[in-house]
Backbone as numpy.savetxt, mean C-alpha at the origin, in Angstrom:
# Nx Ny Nz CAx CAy CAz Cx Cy Cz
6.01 -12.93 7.58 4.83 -13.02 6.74 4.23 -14.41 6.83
3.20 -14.48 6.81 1.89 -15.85 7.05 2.11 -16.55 5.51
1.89 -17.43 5.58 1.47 -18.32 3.86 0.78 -17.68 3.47
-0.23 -16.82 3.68 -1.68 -16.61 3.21 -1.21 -15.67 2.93
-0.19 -14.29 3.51 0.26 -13.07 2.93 0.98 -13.25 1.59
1.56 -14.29 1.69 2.59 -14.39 0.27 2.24 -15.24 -0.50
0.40 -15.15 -0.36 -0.28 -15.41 -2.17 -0.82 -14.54 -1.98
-1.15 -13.18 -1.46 -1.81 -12.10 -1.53 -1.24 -11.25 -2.96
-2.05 -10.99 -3.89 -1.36 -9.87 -4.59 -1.50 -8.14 -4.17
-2.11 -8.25 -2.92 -1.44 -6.85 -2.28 -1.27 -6.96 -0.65
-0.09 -6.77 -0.44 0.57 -6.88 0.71 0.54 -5.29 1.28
0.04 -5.19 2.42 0.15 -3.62 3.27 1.32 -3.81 4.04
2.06 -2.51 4.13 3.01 -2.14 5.23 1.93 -2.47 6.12
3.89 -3.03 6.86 3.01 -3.15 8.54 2.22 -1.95 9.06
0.78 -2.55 9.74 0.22 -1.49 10.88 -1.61 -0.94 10.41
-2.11 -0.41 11.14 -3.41 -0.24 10.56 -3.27 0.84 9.70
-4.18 0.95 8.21 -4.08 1.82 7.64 -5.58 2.65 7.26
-5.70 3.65 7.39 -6.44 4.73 6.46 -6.71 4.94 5.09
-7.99 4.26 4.62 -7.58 4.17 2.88 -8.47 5.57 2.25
-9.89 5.68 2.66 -10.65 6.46 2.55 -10.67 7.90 3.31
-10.78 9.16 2.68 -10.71 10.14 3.57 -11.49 10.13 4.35
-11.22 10.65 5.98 -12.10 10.83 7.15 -12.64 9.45 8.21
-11.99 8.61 7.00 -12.32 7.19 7.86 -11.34 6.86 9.07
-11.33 5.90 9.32 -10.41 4.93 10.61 -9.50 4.36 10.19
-8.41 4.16 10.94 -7.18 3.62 9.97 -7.60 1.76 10.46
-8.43 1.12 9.97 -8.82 -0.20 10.13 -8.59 -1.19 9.22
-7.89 -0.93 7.94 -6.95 -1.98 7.24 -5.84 -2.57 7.51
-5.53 -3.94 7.44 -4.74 -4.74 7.31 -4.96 -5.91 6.73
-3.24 -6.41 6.82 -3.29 -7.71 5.97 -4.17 -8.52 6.38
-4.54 -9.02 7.70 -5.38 -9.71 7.99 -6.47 -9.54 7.77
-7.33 -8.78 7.08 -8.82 -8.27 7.13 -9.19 -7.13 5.48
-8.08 -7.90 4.99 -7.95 -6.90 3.65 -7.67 -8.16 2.29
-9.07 -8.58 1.54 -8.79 -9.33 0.38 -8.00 -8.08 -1.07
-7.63 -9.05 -2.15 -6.98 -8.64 -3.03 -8.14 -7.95 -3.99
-9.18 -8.76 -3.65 -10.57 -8.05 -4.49 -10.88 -6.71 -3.99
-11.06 -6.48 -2.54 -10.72 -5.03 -1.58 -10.21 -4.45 -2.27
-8.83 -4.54 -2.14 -7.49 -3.77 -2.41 -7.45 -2.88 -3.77
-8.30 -3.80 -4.92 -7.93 -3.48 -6.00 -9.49 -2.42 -6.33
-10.66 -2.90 -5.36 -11.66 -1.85 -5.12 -11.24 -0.68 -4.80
-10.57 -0.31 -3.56 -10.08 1.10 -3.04 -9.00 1.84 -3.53
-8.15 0.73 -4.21 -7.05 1.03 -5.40 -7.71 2.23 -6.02
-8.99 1.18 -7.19 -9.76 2.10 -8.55 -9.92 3.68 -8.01
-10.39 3.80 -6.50 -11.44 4.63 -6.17 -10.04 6.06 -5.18
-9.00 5.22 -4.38 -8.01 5.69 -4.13 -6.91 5.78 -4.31
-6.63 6.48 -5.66 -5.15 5.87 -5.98 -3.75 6.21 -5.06
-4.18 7.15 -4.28 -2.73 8.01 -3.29 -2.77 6.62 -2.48
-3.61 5.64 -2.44 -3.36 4.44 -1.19 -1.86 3.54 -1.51
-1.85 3.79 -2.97 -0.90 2.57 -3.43 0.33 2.57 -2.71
0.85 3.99 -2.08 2.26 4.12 -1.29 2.12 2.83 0.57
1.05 2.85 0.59 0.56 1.79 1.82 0.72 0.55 1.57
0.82 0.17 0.20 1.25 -1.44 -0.03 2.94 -1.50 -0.28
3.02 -2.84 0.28 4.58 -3.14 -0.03 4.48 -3.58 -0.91
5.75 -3.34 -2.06 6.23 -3.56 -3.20 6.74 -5.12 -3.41
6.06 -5.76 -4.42 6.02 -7.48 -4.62 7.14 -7.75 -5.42
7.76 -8.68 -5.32 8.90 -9.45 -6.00 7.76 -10.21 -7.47
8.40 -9.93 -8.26 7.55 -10.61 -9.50 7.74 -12.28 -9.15
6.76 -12.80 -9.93 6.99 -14.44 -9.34 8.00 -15.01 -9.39
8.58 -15.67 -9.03 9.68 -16.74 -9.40 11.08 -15.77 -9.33
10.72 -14.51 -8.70 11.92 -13.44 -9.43 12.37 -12.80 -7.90
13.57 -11.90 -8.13 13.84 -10.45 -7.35 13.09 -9.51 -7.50
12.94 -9.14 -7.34 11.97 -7.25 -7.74 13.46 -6.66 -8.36
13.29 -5.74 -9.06 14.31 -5.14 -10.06 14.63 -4.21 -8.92
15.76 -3.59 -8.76 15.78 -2.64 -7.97 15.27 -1.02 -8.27
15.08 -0.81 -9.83 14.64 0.37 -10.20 13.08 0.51 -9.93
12.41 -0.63 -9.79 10.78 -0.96 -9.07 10.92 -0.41 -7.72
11.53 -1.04 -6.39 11.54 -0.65 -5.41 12.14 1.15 -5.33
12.74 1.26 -5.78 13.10 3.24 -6.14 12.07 3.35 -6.62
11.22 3.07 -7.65 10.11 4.10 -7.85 8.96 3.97 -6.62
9.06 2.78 -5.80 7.66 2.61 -5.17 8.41 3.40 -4.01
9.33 3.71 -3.67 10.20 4.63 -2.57 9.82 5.82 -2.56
9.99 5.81 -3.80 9.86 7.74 -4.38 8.31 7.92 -4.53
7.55 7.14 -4.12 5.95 7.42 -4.92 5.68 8.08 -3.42
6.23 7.04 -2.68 5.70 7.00 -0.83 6.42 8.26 -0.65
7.35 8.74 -0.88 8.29 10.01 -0.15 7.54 11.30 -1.13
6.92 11.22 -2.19 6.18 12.55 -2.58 4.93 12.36 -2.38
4.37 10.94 -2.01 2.89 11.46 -0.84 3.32 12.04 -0.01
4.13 11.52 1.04 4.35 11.62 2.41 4.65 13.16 2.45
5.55 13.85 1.46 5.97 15.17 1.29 4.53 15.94 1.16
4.30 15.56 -0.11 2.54 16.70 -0.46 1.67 16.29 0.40
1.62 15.74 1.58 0.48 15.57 2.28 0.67 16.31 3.61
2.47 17.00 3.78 2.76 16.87 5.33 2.47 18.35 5.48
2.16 19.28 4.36 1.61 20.70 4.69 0.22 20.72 4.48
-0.54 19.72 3.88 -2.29 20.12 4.66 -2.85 19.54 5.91
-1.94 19.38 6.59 -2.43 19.01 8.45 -3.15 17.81 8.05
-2.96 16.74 7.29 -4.06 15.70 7.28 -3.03 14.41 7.06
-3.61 12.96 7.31 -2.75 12.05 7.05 -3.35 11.34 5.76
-2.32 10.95 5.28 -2.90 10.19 3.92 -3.33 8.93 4.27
C-alpha cells in the first residue's frame, strides 16, 4: 500500500472494479477519492463488499468486523452468482 492509500478512508480490493450497473470495471485506488466512494456508496450500497475492511485508528480491526465484512462479500458473491451478472 502507497502513503496516500493509508489515509484513504476507503481502500478497494485489489484490481479494477464495477460500481454502477452496466458500466466498466474502471475503479481503483488510484483514481478513486473518499468523496467518490462515499458518492457511489449513498447510490450503491451492494459496492461496499469491493472495499477492504479498515483497522480503526491507532487500533487492530476487531476480528468480529472482518467476519462480518467476509460474510457481507460471500452473500453478494452468493446472490449475485445465479443472475448471470457480476456485481
Amino acid at each position: 500500500m502507497t502513503n496516500d492509500t493509508l489515509k484513504k478512508k476507503y481502500v478497494l480490493k485489489p484490481g479494477l472494479h464495477q460500481f454502477a450497473p452496466g458500466s466498466a470495471a474502471i475503479h481503483s485506488n488510484e483514481n478513486l477519492s473518499d468523496e467518490e466512494a462515499e458518492w457511489y456508496l449513498q447510490r450503491y450500497p451492494h459496492i461496499a463488499a469491493l472495499f477492504a475492511p479498515q483497522p480503526p485508528k491507532g487500533g487492530v480491526m476487531e476480528p468480529e468486523t472482518v467476519k462480518q465484512a467476509e460474510n457481507t462479500h460471500k452473500s453478494i458473491v452468493d446472490n449475485s452468482s445465479d443472475k448471470g451478472g457480476s456485481i
